[in-house]
Every structure is written in structure tokens, then in C-alpha cells.
N, C-alpha and C positions, 0 to 999 in steps of 0.2 A: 181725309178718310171719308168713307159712304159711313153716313150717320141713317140706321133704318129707323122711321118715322111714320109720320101720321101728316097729310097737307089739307088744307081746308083753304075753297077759293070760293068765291061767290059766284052761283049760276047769272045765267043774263037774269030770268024772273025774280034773284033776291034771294033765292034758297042755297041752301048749304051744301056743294060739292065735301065729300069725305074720299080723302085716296090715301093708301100707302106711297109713299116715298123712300128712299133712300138718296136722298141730296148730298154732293160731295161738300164737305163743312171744313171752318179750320178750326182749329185747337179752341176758340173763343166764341166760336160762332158767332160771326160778326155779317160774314159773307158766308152763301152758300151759292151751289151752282144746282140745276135739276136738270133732268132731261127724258122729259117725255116723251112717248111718239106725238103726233100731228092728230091720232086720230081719237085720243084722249080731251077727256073735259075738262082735266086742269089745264093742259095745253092750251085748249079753245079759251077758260077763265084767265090763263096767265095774260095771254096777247091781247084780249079785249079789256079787261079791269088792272092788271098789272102787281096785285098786291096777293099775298096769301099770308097762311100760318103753319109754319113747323111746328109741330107737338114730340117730345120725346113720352113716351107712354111705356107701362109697362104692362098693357091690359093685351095679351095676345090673342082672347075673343075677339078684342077690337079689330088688331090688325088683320086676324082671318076673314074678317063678317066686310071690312074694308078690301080686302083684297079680290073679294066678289061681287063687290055691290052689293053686301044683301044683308040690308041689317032689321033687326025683330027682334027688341027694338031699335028706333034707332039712335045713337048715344047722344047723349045731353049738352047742347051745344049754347055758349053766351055770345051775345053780340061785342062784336070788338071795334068801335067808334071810326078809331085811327084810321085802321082799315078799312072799312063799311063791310068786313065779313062774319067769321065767325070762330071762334075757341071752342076746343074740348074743356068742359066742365070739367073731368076728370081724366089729368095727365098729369107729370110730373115738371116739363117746362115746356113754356109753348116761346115761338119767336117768330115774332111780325115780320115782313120781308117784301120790299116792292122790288121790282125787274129792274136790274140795270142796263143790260143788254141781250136780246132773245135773236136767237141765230135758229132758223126754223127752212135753211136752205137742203134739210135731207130728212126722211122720216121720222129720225127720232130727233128732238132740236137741244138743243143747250141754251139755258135759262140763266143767267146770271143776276144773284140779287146783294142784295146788301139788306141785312137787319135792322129795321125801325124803332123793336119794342120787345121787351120778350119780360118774361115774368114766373115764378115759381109757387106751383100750388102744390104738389105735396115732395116727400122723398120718392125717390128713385127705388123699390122695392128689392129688382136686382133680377137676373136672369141665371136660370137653371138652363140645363141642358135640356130639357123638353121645350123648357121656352124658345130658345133656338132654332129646336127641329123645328117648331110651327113656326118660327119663321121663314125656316128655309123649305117648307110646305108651302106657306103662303107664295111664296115667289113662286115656284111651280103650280098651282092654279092659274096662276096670270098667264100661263106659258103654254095653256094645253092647245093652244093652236100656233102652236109653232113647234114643240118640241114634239116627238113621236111618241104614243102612247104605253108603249113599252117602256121606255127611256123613265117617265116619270111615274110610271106603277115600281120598277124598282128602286129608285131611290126613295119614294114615299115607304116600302118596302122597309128600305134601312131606318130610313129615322121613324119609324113605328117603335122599332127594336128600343129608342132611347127614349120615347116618349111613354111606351110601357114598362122600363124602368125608373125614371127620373119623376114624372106629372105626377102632377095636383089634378084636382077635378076640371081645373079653369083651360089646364095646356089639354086633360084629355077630349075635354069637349071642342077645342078648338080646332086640334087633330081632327077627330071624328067628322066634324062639318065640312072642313077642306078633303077629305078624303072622297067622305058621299058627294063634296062637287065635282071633283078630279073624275070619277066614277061616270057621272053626269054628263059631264062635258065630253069626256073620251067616248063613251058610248055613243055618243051620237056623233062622230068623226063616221 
């Protein structure tokens, strides 16, 4: 199954790459597979250093502020040894993970790793249906240059509808920020 997450890989200079992920996982999370494009900096982190971190998070600021680059601030991250990268302070499991095998013969590559270490910092919170829609907002920011701008003003459209029934302050701000990016990003097509 795509487990949606949170990946942390180390830049060349030692600083902390933050990206959404959805790696396909199994039941135990032992192994996961990723698959970036080519032109992605965890792609370029996976192939040159080999190791990262799965985070299971329930903070949907996060993964919206992650799904753009653009965080203010940015979230609070511990040094992870094993690795030589780095952890979200505040997530609910994170799992260490070096490459087993990276297949990077078409745009988007397949990453296969196996888990080294993973560890439990708090409960799992739980997701509402607005948490959702921002997730599946977030995925559409990623995508405004590839999908038509039409295309994702109406489904951002629909899950509006659930996120101004459902949300807390946390999913409505989350909403709000990907929407003024979508806005952003489209406009300038």
C-alpha cells in the first residue's frame, strides 16, 4: 500500500532535504519502495548518500508547507547518527531506510530500500476528512505543471466543500496556503 509521509535525506552541503512521500510499504514496514522523478533532490540525495527517513506525521501544515518547499518556519529536525541525516522532532513514527536497489533508467526511478531503525515519538492523532482533502490538495500542488489549470481549480473546488465542513484551524490553514499556491503557480502558466 502508498503509505503518504514525510522523507528527509541529507543535501551534498549537510543540510536537511524535507519532501512528501508516499512510498509503497508492507504491512510492517520493513521494506519500502519510492519513486521519484530524476529531477527531484531526494532522487539526487537517494543516489548520492543512499539512506533517508520515513516519518508517519499527522501535522497536515507540515505536509502542505512540504509539498511546496516552503516552510516559515521551518520544522524542527534531530540529527539521526546511523544515518548521518536527519528526523522530524514532531511526528508520530519515523523509519530509517538505506537503498537497496535504485532503477533510475526512466524519469520517474524506483528506489527500493529496506529499514535500518525506526522509532516511536508520539500517538498517531488520526485523520478527519479535511485532513485528507489537504492531502489530496497537497498532491495537486505538486502537479500544477503537469495537470491543466482547470482540472485542479475544480477538484481543489470539491474538497473546499469538505474542508469547510470537517477542519480544525490546522487543515483550514493548510487548505488556504496550498490553494493561494495553486493560484500562484496557475497564474503564471
Amino acid at each position: 500500500m502508498i503509505l503518504e509521509g514525510i522523507v528527509t535525506t541529507a543535501n551534498e552541503d549537510g543540510s536537511a532535504n524535507v519532501s512528501p512521500m508516499g512510498p509503497l510499504v508492507d504491512r510492517e514496514i520493513t521494506r519500502l519502495v519510492l519513486r521519484p522523478y530524476k529531477t527531484s533532490r531526494t532522487y539526487r540525495n537517494l543516489k548520492r548518500h543512499g539512506k533517508g527517513i520515513l516519518h508517519v506525521v499527522d501535522d497536515v501544515e507540515l505536509l502542505a508547507h512540504a509539498a511546496v518547499g516552503q516552510f516559515d518556519p521551518p520544522p524542527r529536525l534531530l540529527p539521526h547518527k546511523a544515518s548521518g541525516g536527519f528526523r522530524l522532532a514532531d511526528c508520530c513514527r519515523w523509519f530509517a531506510f538505506e537503498v537497496v536497489t535504485l532503477f533510475d533508467q526512466t524519469d520517474r526511478t524506483t528506489i527500493e530500500c529496506k529499514v535500518t531503525d525506526y522509532g516511536r515519538v508520539r500517538d498517531f492523532f488520526g485523520f478527519n476528512r479535511a485532513k485528507h482533502a489537504v492531502v489530496e490538495a497537497a498532491i495537486l500542488a505538486t502537479r500544477t505543471h503537469i495537470l491543466p489549470a482547470e482540472q485542479i481549480n475544480e477538484e481543489l473546488a470539491r474538497l473546499a466543500t469538505i474542508v469547510d465542513k470537517t477542519a480544525g484551524e490546522q487543515e483550514r490553514r493548510a487548505f488556504d496556503f496550498l490553494r493561494q499556491h495553486v493560484e500562484e503557480m496557475t497564474n503564471d502558466k
